[in-house]
C-alpha positions in Angstrom: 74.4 122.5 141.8 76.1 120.7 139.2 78.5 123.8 138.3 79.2 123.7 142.1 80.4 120.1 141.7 82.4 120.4 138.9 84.2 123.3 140.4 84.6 121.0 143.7 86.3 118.3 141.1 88.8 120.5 139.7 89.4 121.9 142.9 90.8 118.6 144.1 92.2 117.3 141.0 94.6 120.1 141.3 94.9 120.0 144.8 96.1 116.3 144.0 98.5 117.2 141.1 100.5 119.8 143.6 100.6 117.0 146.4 101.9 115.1 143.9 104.6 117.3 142.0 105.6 118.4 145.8 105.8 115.2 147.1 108.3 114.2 144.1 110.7 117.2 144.3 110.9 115.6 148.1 111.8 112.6 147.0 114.1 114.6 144.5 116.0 117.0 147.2 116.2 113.3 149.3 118.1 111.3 147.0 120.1 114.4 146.2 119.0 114.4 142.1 119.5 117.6 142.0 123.0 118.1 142.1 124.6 117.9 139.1 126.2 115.0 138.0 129.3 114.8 137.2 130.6 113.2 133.7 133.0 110.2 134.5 134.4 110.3 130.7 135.9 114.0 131.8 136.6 113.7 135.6 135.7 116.7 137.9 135.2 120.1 136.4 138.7 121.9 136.7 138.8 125.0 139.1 142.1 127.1 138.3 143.3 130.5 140.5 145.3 133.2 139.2 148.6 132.8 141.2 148.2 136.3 142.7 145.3 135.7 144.2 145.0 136.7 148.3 143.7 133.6 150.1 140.8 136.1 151.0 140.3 136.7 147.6 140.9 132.9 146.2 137.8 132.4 148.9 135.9 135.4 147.1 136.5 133.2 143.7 135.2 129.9 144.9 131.9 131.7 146.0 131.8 133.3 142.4 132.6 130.3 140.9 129.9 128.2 143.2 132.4 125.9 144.7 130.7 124.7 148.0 132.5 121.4 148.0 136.3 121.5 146.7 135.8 117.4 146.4 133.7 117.9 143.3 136.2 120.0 141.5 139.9 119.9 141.1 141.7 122.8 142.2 145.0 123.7 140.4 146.8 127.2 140.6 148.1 129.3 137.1 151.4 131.0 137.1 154.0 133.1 134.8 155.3 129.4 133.6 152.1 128.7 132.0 152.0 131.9 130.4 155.4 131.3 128.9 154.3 127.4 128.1 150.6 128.5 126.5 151.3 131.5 125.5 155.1 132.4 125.3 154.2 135.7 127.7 156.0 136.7 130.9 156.6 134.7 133.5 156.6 137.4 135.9 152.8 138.5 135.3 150.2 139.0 138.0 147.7 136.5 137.2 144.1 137.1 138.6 141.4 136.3 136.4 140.4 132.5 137.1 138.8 130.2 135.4 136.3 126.7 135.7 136.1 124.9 133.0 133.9 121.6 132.8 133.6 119.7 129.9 130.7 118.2 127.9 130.0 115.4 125.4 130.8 116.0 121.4 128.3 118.3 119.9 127.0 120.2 123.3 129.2 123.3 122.2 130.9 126.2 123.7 129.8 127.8 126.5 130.9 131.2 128.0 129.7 132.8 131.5 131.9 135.4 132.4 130.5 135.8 136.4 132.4 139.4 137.0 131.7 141.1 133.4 132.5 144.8 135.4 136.1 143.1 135.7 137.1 142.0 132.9 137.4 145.1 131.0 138.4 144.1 127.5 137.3 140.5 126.5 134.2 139.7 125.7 132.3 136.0 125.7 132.9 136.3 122.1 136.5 136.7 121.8 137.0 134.2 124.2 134.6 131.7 122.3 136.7 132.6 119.2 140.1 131.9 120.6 139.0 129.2 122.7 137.5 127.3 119.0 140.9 128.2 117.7 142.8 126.4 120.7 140.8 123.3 119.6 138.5 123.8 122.6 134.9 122.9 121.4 132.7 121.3 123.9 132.7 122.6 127.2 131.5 125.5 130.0 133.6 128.1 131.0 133.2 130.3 133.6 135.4 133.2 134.3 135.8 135.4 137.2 138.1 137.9 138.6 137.6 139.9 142.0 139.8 143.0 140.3 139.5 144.8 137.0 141.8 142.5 134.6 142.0 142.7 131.0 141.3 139.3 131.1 143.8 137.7 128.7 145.7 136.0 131.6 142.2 133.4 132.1 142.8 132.5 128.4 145.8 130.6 129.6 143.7 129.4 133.4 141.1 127.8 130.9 144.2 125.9 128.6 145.9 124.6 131.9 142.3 123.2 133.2 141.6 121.8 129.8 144.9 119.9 130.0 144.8 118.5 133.7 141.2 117.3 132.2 141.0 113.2 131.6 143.0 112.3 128.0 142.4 116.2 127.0 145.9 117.7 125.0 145.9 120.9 123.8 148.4 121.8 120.5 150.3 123.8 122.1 151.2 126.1 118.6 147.2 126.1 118.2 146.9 128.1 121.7 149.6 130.6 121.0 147.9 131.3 117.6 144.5 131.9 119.8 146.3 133.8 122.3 147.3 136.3 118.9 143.6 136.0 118.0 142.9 137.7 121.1 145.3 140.0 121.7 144.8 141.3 117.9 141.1 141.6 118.6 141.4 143.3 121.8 143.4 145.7 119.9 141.4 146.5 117.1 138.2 146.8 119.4 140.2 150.2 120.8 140.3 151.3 117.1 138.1 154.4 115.5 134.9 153.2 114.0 135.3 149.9 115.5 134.4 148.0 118.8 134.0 144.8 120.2 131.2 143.7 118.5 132.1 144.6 115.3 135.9 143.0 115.8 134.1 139.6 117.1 132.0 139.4 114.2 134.8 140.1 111.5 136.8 137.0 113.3 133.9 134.6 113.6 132.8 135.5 109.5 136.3 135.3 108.4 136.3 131.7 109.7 133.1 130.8 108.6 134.2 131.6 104.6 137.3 129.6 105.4 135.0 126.8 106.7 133.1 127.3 103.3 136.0 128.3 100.9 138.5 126.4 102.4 140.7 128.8 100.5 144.0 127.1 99.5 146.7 129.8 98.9 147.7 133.1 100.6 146.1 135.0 97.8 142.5 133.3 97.7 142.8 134.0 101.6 143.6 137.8 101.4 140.3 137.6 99.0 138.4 136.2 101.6 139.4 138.8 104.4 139.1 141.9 102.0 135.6 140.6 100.6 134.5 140.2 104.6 135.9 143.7 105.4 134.4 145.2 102.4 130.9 143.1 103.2 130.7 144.2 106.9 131.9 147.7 105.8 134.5 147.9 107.9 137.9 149.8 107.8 141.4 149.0 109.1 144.6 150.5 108.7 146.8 148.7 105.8 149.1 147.9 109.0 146.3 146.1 110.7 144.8 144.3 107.8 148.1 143.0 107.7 148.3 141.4 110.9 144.6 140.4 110.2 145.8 138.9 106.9 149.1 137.0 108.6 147.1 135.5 112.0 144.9 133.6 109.4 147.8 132.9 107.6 149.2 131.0 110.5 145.8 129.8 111.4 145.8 128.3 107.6 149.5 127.0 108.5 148.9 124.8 111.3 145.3 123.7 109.0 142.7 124.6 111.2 139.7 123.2 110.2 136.5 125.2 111.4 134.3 123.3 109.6 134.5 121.0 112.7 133.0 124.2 114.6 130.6 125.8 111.5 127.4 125.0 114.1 129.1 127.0 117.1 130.5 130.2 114.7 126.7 130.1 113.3 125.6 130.4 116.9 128.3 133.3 117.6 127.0 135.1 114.8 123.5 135.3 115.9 124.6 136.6 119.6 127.0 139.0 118.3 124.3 140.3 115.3 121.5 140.5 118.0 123.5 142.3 120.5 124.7 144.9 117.4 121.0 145.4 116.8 119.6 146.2 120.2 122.8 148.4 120.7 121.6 150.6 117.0 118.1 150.1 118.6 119.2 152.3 121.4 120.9 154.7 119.5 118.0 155.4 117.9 115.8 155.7 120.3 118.3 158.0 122.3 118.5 160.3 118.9 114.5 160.4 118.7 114.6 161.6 122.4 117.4 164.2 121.0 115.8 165.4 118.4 112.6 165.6 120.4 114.1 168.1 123.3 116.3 170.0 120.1 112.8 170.7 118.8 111.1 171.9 121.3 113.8 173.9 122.8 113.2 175.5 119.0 109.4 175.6 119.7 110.0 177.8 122.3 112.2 180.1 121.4 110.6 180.8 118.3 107.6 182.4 120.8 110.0 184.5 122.7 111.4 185.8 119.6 
């Protein structure tokens, strides 16, 4: 009898705790707590388009984007002006890949959430981390989308325009055309033999984390740094591409950069990337066990026929 009542008990205390915990997400969805709020220091979070963009598909990148109300964000529109302004490209690009970008209080860090990964073909969340830190943009999310395979360079220059239209945000303008190299040199490389995007990422993000703890002061303590990284990470590149390697961190050094500001974030990039290369040589392996496994037996077998 008394393990009946104590069953009874704890039957209703919990029955009690779920009236309760239901009862204040109620009260919760009511008084609308659970929308976001949204940061007055910052404004609303910036929305911007690709200029190209159908209206049927500018509709397509609100849904991917989650804009259900267009007064909580501020919608602007990129175009071949602010490629040549950010970026000194072409004004006459088709620009699809867009962009939100909502910032965040000093020391909340980077965030990248690209929504259509199957169309952006060539940058990953890591380049754009990289040149984004570059640009001087620490503290915020970004989320990219594109309803059509991009490259996704062209959002590089969506997420710079937002950042600007932002409340007392300036970007250096000399600062995002050095990141804008960053990427396109990293891009590059990642199409290289014996290298891929992974790889290229964490090259960048260790190169800038010596600087952070070298702070070397000449062109020649720099070349150091780059050839001890590329030695360290065993990497190989082309004395042509070591070069431009060597002169975008020149330039980078230049216009003084400090990424000791960012030391936390590249720590952070470092793990994702180094995970993500481990799981990936994880696989291999496993797919060369299965290999070896089918190889043998198909030996197994013909060695009774023979």
């Amino acid at each position: 009898m008394k393990r009946f009542y104590e069953r009874t008990f704890v039957a209703i205390l919990l029955a009690l705790i779920l009236t309760i915990s239901s009862t204040s997400m109620v009260f919760a969805d009511t008084n609308g707590n659970n929308e976001e709020s949204i940061n007055e220091k910052f404004g609303l979070p910036i929305v911007v388009y690709g200029e190209a963009l159908s209206a049927a598909q500018k509709d397509e990148v609100r849904k991917l984007l989650k804009v259900t109300d267009t007064s909580k964000v501020k919608e602007i529109t990129v175009s071949g002006e602010d490629l040549v302004k950010y970026i000194k490209g072409d004004r006459h690009s088709n620009m699809y890949s867009s962009a939100k970008i909502t910032r965040k209080d000093s020391g909340e860090g980077l965030i990248i959430n690209q929504v259509t990964p199957e169309n952006i073909t060539e940058v990953t969340d890591e380049m754009y981390a990289n040149a984004l830190l570059t640009a001087g943009i620490q503290d915020a999310v970004v989320d990219v989308a594109s309803p059509v395979k991009v490259s996704g360079h062209s959002a590089l220059v969506g997420i710079y325009k937002a950042y600007d239209e932002g409340e007392g945000a300036t970007l250096n303008l000399e600062r995002t055309e050095v990141a804008n190299e960053e990427l396109n040199l990293a891009t590059d490389l990642a199409k290289k033999e014996g290298l891929n995007q992974d790889k290229v990422s964490e090259l960048l993000t260790e190169i800038k984390k010596e600087i952070a703890e070298q702070n070397p002061a000449t062109k020649e303590e720099l070349v150091a740094l780059i050839d001890e990284k590329l030695k360290t990470l065993e990497l190989s590149l082309s004395p042509e591409d070591r070069q431009l390697l060597i002169d975008l961190f020149e330039k980078m050094r230049d216009l003084n950069i400090n990424f000791d500001n960012v030391k936390s974030q590249l720590e952070n990039l470092t793990q994702d990337i180094q995970q993500r290369i481990e799981e990936a040589v994880g696989d291999k392996n496993f797919l060369q066990k299965v290999a070896d496994f089918f190889r043998d037996l198909i030996e197994s077998i013909k060695s009774i026929f023979a």
